[in-house]
N, C-alpha and C positions, 0 to 999 in steps of 0.2 A: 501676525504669523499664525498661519493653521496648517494643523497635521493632520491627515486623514488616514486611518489606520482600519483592520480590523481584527477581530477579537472573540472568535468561538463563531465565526461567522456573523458581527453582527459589524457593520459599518458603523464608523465613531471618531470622531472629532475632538483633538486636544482643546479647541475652544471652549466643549464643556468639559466640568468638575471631573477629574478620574484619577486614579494612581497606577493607572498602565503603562505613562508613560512620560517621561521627565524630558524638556526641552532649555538645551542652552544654549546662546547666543553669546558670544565674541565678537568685540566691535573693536580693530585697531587699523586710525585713521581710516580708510579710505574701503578696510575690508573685510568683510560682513563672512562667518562661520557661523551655523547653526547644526549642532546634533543632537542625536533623539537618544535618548538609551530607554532602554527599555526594563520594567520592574516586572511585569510578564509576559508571557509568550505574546505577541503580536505579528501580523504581519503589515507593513508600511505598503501606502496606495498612492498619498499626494502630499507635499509641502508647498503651500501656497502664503503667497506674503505680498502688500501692496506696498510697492515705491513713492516718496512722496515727491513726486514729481506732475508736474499740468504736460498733458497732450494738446495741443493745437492743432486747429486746420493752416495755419500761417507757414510752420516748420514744416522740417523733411526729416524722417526719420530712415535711420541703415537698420534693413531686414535681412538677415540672412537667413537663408534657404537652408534645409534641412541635411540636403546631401550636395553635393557636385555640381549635378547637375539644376538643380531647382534654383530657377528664378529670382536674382537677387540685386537688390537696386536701393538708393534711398526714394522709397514712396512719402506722396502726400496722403492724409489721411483721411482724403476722398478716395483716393486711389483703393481700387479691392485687387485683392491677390484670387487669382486665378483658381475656383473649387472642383475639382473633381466630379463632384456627385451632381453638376450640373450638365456632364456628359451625356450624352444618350446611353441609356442603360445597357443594353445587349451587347453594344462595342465595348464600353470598359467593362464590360465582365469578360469579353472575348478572350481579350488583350490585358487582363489585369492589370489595367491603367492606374489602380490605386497603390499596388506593390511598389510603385518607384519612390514613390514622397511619403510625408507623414500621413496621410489623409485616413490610415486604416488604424491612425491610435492617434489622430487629432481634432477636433472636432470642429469645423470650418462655420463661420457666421461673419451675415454682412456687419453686426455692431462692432465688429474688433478682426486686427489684424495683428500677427504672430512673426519672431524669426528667432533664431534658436544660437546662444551662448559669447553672442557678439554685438552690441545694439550703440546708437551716438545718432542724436537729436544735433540738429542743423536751422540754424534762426535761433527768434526771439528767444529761447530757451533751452542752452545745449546740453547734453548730458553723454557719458560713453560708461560703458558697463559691460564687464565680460565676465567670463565663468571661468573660473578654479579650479570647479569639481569634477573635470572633464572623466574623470576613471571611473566616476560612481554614479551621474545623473546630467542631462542634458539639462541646460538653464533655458526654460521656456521662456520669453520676453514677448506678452501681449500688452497692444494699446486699445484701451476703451474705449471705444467713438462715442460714446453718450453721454458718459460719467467724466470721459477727458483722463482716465486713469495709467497707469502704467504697473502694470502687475507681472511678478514673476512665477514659477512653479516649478518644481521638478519630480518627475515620472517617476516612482521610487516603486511601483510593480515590481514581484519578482522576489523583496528583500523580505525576511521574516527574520523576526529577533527573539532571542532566549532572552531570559531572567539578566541584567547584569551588561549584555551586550550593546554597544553604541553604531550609528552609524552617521555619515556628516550627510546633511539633506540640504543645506545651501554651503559655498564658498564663491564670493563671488568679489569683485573692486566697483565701484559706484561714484564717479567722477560729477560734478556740475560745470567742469571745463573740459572742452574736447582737447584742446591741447596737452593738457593735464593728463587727462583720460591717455590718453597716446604712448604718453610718459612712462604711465605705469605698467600701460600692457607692454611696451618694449623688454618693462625692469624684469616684468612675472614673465614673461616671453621672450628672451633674450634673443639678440639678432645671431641669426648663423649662417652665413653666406655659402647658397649650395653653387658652385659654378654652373657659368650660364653654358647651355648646349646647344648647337643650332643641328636639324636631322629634320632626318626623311619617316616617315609613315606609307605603309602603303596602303592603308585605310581610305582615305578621301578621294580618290580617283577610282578603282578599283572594287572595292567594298571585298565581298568575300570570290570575287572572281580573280584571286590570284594563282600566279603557277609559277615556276622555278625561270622560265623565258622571260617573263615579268620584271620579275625580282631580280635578275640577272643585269636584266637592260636599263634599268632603274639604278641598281647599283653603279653600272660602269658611266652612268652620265656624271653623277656627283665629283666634284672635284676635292682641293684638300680644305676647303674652309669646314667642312662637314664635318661633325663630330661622333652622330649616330646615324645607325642606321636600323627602322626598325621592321621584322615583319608582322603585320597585323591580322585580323583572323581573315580565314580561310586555307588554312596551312591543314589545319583536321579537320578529321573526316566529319565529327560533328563536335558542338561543344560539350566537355565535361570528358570526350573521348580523349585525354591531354597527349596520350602514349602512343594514338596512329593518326600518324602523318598522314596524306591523301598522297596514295603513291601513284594515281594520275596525273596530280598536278606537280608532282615533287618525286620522281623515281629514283632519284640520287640519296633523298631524304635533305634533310638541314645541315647536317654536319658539315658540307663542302661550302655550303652559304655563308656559313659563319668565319668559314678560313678564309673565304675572299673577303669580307667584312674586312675582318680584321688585317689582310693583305694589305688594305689600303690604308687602313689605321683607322678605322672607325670602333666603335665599341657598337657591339651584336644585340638588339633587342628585338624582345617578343613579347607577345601579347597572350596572358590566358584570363578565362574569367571563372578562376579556382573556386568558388566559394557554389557554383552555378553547374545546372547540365541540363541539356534540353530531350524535350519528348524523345526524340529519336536516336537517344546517345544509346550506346550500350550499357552503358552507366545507369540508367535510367530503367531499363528494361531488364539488368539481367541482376540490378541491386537496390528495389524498393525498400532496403530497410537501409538506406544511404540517406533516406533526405527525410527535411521534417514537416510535420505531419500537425495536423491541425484537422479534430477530431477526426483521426484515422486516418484522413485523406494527403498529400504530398501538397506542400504550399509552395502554390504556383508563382514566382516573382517574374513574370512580367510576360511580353507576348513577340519577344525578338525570336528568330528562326522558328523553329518547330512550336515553339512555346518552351519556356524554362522552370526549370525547380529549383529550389535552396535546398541546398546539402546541410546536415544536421550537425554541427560543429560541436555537439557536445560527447560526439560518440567517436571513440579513440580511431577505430579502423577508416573514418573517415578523415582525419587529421592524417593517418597512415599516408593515407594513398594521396592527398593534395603533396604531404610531403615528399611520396613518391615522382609524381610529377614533375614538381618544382625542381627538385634536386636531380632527375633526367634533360634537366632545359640549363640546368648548371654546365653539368658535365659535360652534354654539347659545345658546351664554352658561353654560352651567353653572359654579356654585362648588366644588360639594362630589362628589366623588369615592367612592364605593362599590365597592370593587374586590374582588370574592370570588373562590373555590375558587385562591387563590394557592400553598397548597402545590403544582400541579401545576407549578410550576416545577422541582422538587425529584425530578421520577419517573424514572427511565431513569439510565442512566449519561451522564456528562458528558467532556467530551474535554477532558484534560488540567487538570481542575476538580476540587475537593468538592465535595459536594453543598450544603457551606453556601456556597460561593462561587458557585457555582450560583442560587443562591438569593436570596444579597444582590446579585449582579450584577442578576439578573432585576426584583428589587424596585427596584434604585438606578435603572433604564431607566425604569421607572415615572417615578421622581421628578424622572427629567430631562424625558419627554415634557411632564409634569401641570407642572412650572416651578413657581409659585407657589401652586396649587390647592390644594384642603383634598383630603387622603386619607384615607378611612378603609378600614384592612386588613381582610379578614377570612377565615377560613381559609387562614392564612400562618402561617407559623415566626416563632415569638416573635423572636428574639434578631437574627435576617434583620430583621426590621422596623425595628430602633434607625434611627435617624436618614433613615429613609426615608417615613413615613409619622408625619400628625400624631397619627392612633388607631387605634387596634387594638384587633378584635373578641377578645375576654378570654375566652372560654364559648361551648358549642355554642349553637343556635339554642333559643330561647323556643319549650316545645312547647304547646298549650291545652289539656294535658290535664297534669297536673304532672310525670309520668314519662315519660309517653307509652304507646302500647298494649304489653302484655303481650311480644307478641311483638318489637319494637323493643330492648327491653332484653337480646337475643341477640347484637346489633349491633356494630360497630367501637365504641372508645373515643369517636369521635365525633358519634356518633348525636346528633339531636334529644333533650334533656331539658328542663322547667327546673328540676327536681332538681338535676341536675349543675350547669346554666350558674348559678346562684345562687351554689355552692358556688366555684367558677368564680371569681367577681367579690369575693368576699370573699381569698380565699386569695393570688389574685393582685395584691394591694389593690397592693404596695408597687412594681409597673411604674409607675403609675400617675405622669407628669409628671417620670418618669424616663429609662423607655424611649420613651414615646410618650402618650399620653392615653386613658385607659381606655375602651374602649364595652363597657358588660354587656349589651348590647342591650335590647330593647322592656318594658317596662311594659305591661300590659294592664291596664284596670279596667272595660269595658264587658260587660253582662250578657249579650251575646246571641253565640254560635259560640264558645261555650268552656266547659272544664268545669272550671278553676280557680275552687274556693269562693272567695268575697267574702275570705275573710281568707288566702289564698295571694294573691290578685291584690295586697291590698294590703303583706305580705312583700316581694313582686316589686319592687312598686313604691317602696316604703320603701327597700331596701335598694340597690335601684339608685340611687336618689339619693344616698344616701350616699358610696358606693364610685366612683362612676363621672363620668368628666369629657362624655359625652352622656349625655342622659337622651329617651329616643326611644319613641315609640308609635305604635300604627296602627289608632288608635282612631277612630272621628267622635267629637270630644269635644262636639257640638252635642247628643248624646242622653241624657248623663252628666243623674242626677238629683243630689241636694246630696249625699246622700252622697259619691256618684264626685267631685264640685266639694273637699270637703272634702279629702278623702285628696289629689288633682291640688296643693291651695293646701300642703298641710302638705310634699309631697312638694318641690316648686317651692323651700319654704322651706330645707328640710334638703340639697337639689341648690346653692344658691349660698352658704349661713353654715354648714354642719356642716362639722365635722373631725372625723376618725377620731383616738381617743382610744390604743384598745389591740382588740386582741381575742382569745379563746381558745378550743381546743377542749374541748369537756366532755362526753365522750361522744357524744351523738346531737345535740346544742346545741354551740351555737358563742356564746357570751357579747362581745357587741360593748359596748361604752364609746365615748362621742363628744361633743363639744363644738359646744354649740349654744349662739349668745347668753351666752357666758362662762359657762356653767352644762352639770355634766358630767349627761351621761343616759343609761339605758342598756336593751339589750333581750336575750335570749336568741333566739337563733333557731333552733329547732329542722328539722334536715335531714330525717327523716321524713318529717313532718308538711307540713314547707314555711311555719309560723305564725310568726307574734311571739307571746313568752311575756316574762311579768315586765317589763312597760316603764314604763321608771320616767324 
């Protein structure tokens, strides 16, 4: 166990001699507590501890991604996780390709591979291990490729302690059975069953080319098995602008949207990405002292529309005004809550915070504006979300072309796939009415503005029902011939009576098992390919 601290500016290590600062550790059964207190002013940088546990090349290890959308599978540990700084430079600068994932506070190398608060070794040597501390610090979980190690850390940036003051820098459970392991995270994680939702998005067909004709005609195809109905962006004028509608695409405004919504007995969702505004918001131009700043400058999280900026969550007038917002998207009547690009909560340093406290602060404001509304997260920090929101987005975005173009696949960990997001929604099965209510996102099965073959669309859509507590499309399902009808009824079926049985990796297949109608059934799913194989 080592603390890395500093102390009148001088970096310092509890490994050597000092009286700065006093560390206890708490060991009952299966879970591991360590706090610092401090006997003088310091401020905390790192808690670093090695597991005694062997890495093999033989086993498969669960890495989880940092945020939603990032990249999450159990890899072998040949396998390398995807770096950033291997991009062509001028494009992720362009695009601030690094703002999506950890890459701009993690420090990527081929000897070791990383995933964040959730980790279970598969083969000759299993292990699961999860984090506690989810309020105070992210549990970093690296494998060693050389040494064969298994070492934890946690980011404690941000914290500075007085004379007398304690703060917790690991809480964590450490299983050498995965069943066990399972056991426990159910007990510290108790199950909370969010009901399952099946809806519409008008995202995945559309993108931000929607208008009121659209959404109208979209609405009246859905029948009564639908439960939501959401509109997604391009409703405003630009993002961050939450307050004007685009009155060319919408001259009536949303309020009439929402009453036929609800006419037909759906519940009303929308989409903002509160925490975010882009170059050409008015937000952005007429209130530079809105967003935060990194040596003076506005930090840029990422390269969707104009280009975006993070809003500065620690400054009241800007909590004002998301609240203003949000609570305008209420009183419209809205049910359901669509809240994206959330890790910008997370970018810049924080005054007197982690970054995960940062984080689950930002997310718990959410929860307090929204009161009793349905949330669903997406591109947010997994372990931030626990009790903040009902679902969370589990996988990058559904792309309509299975990997997406050639040149995409250069990209942040987060890129559009649904390669990935597939992989995504299986892997992260066991969040699911744990942490929060899974969304794998959209299904698609319509023939037309997509290049997903008939038997990838219906992979997508198979297994999203399976695995996932929404089951959401953005399809006009009025245009579906019997086949698309058939695949919709079988999916619908396996979305409210399937249970996930077991699953494994095998190579380039992933062998699922599940329980339909008291009878076990089972398919292969090949990750290449993106197909069902063997369904029995």
């Amino acid at each position: 166990m080592e603390i890395i601290y500093s102390k009148n500016g001088r970096c310092l290590s509890s490994n050597k001699w000092n009286k700065d600062i006093d560390v206890y550790t708490l060991q009952i059964g299966h879970r591991t507590t360590v706090k610092v207190r401090a006997n003088t002013d310091v401020s905390l940088l790192l808690a670093k501890e090695t597991i005694p546990f062997h890495v093999n090349f033989s086993d498969t290890y669960f890495l989880n991604g940092y945020q939603s959308w990032t990249d999450t599978k159990e890899f072998k540990l040949k396998e390398r996780l995807r770096n950033i700084k291997k991009s062509p430079h001028i494009i992720s600068k362009m695009f601030a390709m690094e703002m999506y994932g950890d890459s701009t506070f993690y420090k990527y190398s081929l000897r070791k591979s990383h995933g964040y608060d959730v980790f279970y070794s598969r083969g000759k040597d299993e292990c699961f291990l999860f984090n506690l501390n989810y309020r105070n610090t992210y549990l970093l979980i690296e494998l060693i490729k050389d040494n064969h190690d298994l070492h934890l850390s946690s980011d404690l940036s941000g914290i500075t302690l007085s004379a007398g003051q304690e703060f917790t820098v690991f809480d964590y459970c450490f299983y050498k059975d995965n069943k066990e392991g399972f056991e426990g995270f159910s007990e510290y994680y108790p199950k909370v069953s969010h009901p399952k939702l099946f809806g519409y998005s008008s995202w995945y067909n559309y993108y931000q080319n929607i208008n009121e004709e659209i959404i109208l005609r979209d609405l009246e195809a859905l029948d009564n098995r639908f439960d939501v109905f959401q509109i997604d962006d391009g409703y405003e004028t630009f993002v961050g602008d939450w307050l004007d509608v685009d009155e060319k695409k919408f001259p009536n405004g949303l309020k009439p949207i929402v009453d036929k919504i609800h006419k037909k007995g759906y519940k009303a969702g929308i989409w903002l990405a509160p925490f975010a505004a882009e170059t050409k918001s008015k937000l952005f131009q007429e209130h530079p002292e809105f967003f935060k700043k990194n040596k003076g400058k506005p930090i840029k999280a990422g390269g969707n529309w104009s280009g975006f900026y993070a809003l500065d969550l620690e400054k009241e007038e800007v909590k004002d005004y998301i609240r203003k917002c949000l609570t305008h998207y209420m009183d419209l009547g809205f049910d359901f809550f669509k809240l994206d690009f959330l890790y910008a909560a997370g970018l810049g340093e924080h005054k007197g915070q982690t970054r995960a406290q940062a984080q689950f602060e930002a997310y718990n404001f959410l929860r307090e504006v929204l009161k009793n509304k349905i949330i669903l997260g997406c591109g947010a920090n997994i372990i931030s979300s626990y009790t903040n929101f009902d679902y969370l987005r589990i996988g990058p975005d559904v792309s309509l072309i299975f990997d997406d173009v050639r040149y995409m696949r250069m990209f942040h960990r987060e890129r559009i796939s649904t390669k990935v997001t597939l992989q995504n929604t299986i892997y992260r099965y066991f969040f699911n009415n744990h942490l929060f209510g899974n969304d794998p996102d959209v299904f698609l099965l319509r023939d037309e503005n997509i290049h997903l073959s008939f038997e990838q669309r219906r992979a997508l859509t198979t297994i999203n029902a399976i695995f996932g507590s929404l089951l959401m499309t953005s399809d006009d399902i009025a245009t579906y011939h019997e086949k698309q009808k058939e695949v919709l009824s079988r999916a619908l079926d396996l979305f409210k009576k399937a249970r996930l049985k077991n699953f494994e990796r095998r190579g380039n297949k992933i062998h699922v098992d599940y329980y339909l109608n008291n009878e076990v059934h089972s398919f292969d799913y090949h990750t290449k390919k993106g197909v069902l194989q063997n369904e029995r």
